[in-house]
The first five atom37 places (N, CA, C, CB, O) and aatype in JSON, in Angstrom:
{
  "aatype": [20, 20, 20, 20, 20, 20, 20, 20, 20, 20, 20, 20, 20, 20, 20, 20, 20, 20, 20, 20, 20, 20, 20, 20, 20, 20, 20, 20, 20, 20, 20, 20, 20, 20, 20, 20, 20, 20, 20, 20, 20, 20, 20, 20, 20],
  "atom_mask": [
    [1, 1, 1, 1, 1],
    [1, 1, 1, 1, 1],
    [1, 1, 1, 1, 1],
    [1, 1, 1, 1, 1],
    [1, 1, 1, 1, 1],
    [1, 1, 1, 1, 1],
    [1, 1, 1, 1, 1],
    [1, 1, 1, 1, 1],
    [1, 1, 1, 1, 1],
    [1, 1, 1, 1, 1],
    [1, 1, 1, 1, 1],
    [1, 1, 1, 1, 1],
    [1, 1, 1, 1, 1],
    [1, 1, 1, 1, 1],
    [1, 1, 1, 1, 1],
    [1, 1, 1, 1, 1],
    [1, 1, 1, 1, 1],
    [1, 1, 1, 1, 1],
    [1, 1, 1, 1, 1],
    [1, 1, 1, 1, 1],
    [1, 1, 1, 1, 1],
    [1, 1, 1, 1, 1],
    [1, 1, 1, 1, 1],
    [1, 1, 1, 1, 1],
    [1, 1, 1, 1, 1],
    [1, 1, 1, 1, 1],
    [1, 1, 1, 1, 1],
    [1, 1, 1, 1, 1],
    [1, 1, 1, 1, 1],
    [1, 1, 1, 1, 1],
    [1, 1, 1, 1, 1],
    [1, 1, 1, 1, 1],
    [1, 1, 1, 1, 1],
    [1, 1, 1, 1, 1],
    [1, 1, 1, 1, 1],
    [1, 1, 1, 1, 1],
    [1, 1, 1, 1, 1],
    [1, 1, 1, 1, 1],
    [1, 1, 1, 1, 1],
    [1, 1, 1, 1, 1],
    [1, 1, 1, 1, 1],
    [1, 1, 1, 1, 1],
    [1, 1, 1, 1, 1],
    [1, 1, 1, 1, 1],
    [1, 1, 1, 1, 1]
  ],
  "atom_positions": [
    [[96.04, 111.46, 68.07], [94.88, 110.74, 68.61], [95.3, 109.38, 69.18], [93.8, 110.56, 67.52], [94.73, 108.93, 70.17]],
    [[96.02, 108.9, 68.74], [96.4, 107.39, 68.76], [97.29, 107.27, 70.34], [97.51, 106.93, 67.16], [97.23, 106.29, 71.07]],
    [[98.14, 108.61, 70.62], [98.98, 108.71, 71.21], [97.96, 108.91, 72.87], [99.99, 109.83, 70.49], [98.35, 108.44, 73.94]],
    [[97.01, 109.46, 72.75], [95.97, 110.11, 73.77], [95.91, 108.25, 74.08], [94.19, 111.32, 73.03], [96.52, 107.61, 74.94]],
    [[95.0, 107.81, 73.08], [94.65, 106.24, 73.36], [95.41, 105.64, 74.25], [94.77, 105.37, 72.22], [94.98, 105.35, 75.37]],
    [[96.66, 105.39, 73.83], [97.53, 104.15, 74.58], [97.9, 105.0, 75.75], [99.04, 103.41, 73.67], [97.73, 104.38, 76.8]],
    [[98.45, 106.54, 75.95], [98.39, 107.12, 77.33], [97.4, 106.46, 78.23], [98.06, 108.59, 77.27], [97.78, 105.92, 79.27]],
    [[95.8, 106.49, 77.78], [94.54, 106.45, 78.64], [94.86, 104.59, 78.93], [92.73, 107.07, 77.6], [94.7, 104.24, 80.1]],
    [[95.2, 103.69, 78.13], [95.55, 102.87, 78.39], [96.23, 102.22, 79.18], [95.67, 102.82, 77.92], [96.16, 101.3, 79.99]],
    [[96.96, 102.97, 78.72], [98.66, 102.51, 80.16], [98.39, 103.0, 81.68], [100.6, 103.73, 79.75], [98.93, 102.5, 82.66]],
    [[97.43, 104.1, 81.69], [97.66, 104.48, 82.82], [96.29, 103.78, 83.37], [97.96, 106.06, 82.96], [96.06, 103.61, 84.57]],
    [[95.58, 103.47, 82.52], [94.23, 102.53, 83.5], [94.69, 100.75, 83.98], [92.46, 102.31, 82.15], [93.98, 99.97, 84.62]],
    [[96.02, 100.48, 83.46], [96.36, 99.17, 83.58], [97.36, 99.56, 84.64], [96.84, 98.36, 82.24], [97.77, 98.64, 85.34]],
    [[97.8, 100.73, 84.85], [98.33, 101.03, 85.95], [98.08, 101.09, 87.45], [98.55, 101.79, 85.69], [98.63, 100.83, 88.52]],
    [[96.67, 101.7, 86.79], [95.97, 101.6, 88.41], [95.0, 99.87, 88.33], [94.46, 103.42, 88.72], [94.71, 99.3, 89.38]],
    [[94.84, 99.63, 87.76], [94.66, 97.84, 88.15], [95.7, 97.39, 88.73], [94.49, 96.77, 86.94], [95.56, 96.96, 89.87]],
    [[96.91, 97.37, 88.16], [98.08, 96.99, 88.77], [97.99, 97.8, 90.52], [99.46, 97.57, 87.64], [97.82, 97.14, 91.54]],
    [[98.1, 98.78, 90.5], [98.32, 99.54, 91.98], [97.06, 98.26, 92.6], [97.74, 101.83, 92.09], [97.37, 97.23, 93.2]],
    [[95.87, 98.62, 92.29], [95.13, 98.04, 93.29], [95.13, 96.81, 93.38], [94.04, 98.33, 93.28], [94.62, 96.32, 94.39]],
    [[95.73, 95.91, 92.3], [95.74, 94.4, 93.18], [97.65, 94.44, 94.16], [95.61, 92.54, 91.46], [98.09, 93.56, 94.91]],
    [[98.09, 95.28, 93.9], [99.15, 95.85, 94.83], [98.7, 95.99, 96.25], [99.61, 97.22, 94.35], [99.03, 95.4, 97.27]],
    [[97.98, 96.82, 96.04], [97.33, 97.22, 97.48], [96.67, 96.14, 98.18], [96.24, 98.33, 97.36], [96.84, 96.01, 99.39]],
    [[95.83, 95.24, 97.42], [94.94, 94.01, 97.95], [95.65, 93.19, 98.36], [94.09, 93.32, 97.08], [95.4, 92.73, 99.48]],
    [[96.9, 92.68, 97.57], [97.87, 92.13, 98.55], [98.45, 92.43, 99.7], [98.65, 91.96, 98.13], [98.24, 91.78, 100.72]],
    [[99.11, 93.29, 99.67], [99.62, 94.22, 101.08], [98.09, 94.21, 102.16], [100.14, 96.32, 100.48], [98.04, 93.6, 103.22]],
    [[97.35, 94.75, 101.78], [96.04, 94.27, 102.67], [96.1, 93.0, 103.34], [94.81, 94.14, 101.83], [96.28, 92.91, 104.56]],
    [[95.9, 91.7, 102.33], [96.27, 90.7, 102.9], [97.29, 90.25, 103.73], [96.26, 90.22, 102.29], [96.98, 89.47, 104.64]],
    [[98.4, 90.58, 103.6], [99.65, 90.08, 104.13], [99.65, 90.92, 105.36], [100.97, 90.23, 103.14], [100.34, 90.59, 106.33]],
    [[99.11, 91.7, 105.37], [98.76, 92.52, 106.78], [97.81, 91.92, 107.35], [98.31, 93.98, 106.69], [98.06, 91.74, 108.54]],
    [[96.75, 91.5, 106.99], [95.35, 90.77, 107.99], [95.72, 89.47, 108.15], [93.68, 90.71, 107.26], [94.92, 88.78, 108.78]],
    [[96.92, 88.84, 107.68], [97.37, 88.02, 107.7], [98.41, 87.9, 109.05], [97.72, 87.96, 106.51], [98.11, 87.31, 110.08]],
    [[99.43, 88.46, 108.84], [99.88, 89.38, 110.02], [99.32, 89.74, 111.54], [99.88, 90.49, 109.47], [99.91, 89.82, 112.62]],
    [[98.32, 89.89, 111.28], [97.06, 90.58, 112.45], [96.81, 89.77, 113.07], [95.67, 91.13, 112.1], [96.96, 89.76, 114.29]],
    [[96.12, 88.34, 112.0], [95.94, 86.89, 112.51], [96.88, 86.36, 113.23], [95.78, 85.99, 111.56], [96.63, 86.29, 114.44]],
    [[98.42, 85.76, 112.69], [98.68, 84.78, 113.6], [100.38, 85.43, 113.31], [98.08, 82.93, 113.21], [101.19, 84.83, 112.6]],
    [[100.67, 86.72, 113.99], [101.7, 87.21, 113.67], [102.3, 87.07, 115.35], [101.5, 88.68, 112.83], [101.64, 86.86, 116.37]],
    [[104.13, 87.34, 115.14], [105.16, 86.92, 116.94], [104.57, 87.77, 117.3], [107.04, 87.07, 117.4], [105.43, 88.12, 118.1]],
    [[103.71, 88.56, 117.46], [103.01, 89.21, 118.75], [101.72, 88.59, 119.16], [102.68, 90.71, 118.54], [101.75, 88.45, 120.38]],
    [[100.77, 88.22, 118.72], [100.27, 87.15, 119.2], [100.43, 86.22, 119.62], [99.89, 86.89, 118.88], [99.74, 85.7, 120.5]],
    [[101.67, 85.62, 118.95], [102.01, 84.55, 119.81], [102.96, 84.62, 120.88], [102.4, 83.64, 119.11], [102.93, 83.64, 121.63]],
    [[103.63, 85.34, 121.11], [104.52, 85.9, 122.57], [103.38, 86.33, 123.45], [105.72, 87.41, 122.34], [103.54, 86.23, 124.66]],
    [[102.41, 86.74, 123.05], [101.72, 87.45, 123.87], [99.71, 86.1, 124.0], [101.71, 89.49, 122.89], [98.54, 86.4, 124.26]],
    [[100.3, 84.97, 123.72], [99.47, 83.68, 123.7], [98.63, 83.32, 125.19], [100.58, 82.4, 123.33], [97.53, 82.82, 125.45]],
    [[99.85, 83.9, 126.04], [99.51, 83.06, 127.12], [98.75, 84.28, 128.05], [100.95, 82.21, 127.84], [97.95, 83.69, 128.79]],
    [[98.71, 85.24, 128.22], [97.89, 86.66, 128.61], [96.75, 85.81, 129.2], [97.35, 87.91, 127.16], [95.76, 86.36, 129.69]]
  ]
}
């Protein structure tokens, strides 16, 4: 029983972990999008 527990555990702190994973990478991409060398090579258009 005990063993079921900390499985269900580990793997729900796992996917918290994944998704503030993902929320970053999100960011650093819309981040990117914003004021990334292709926008700015491409400034004067």
């Amino acid at each position: 029983m005990d063993e079921n527990v900390d499985d269900a555990t580990i793997n729900e702190a796992e996917e918290v972990q994944d998704e503030a994973l993902e929320k970053e990478d999100e960011k650093k991409k819309a981040r990117l999008r914003k004021r990334g060398p292709y926008r700015k090579a491409h400034a004067n258009w």
